[in-house]
N, C-alpha and C positions, 0 to 999 in steps of 0.2 A: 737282400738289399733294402729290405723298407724300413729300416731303421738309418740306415745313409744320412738322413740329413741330422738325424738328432745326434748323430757323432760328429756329422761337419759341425755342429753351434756348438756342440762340447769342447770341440776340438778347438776353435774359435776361441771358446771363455776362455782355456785351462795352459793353450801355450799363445808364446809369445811371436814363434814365430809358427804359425798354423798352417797347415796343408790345407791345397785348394780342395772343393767339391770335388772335382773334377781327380784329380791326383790320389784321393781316398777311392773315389771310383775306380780308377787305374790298379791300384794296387791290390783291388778287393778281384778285380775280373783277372790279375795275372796269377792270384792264387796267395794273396795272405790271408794271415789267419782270424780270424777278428771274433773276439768272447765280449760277448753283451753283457754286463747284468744290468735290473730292473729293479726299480719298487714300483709297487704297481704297474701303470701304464708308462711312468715316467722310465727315460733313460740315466743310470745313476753313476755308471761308467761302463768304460772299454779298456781292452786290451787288444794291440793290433801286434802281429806280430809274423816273420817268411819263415820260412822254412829254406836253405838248397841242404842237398844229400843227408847227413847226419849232422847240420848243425844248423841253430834255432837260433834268430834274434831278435828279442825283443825290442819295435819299434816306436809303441806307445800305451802308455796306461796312462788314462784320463778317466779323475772321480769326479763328478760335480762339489760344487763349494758343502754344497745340501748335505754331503752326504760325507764328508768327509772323517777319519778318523773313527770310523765304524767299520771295518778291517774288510772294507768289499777290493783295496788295490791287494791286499795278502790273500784272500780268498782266490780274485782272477786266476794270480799270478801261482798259486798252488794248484788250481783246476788246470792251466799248462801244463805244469812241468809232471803232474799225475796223469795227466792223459798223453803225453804225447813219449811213447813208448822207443820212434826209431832217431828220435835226437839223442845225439852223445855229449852234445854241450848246448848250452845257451848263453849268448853275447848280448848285454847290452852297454848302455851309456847312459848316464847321470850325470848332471852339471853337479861340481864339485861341492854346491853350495847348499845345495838340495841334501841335507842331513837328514831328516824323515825317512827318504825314499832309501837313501844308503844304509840307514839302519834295516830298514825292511828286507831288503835285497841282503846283505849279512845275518838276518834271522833266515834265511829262506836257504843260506848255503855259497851264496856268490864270493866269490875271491874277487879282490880289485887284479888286475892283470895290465894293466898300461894308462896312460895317460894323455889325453890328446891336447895341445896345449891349443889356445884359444879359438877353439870346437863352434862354439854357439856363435849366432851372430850376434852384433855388438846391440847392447841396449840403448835405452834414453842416450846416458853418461859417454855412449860412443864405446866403452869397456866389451872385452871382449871374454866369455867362460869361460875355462878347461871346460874338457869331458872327461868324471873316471870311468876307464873299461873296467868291466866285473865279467864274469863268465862260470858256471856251473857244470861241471862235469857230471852228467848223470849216467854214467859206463863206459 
């Protein structure tokens, strides 16, 4: 947990609508899963992600601006889905607009699988996102 706060300010910078200190702490003590990486001493991103029974959902990958487009969100998110041996799938969600991330997530294996219609909360414009579901079946 002593990296906690340097994912709450990442976590801060990188979404729009950000989880409390508090609600990161929550979900790190009821058992998710959270993949640091580093350069150096600095924090360069995360991956938060639960687990229930045999399925896995990714909750959050967060790169700093620094660091971005130097394949550390494809590395995370490969060090997942290679280590975690008793998931039979992983669910996540992407804002529709977010095409970097959706391509990643289709290199990586994910099928889109549903659609959630204005998912995110509304921005500046008062507009509201979709979210596409993807999901990977890994046996």
């Amino acid at each position: 947990m002593e990296n906690l706060s340097a994912v709450y300010r990442l976590n801060q910078q990188v979404f729009d609508s950000c989880w409390s200190h508090q609600s990161l702490f929550s979900a790190l003590e009821s058992g998710y899963e959270l993949i640091i990486c580093k350069a150096g001493d600095e924090l360069a991103g995360y991956l938060l992600s639960m687990t229930i029974l045999d399925e896995m959902q990714i909750m959050q990958i967060a790169v700093d601006g620094r660091f971005l487009r130097q394949g550390l969100a494809e590395a995370m998110s490969r060090f997942l889905i290679n280590s975690n041996l008793e998931a039979a799938v992983i669910f996540l969600e992407v804002r529709v607009s977010n095409r970097a991330a959706r391509a990643l997530y289709s290199k990586l294996g994910f099928e889109e699988s549903g659609l959630r219609k204005s998912y995110y909360a509304p921005d500046a414009t008062g507009m509201r996102e979709d979210a596409l579901l993807m999901e990977l079946k890994l046996h």
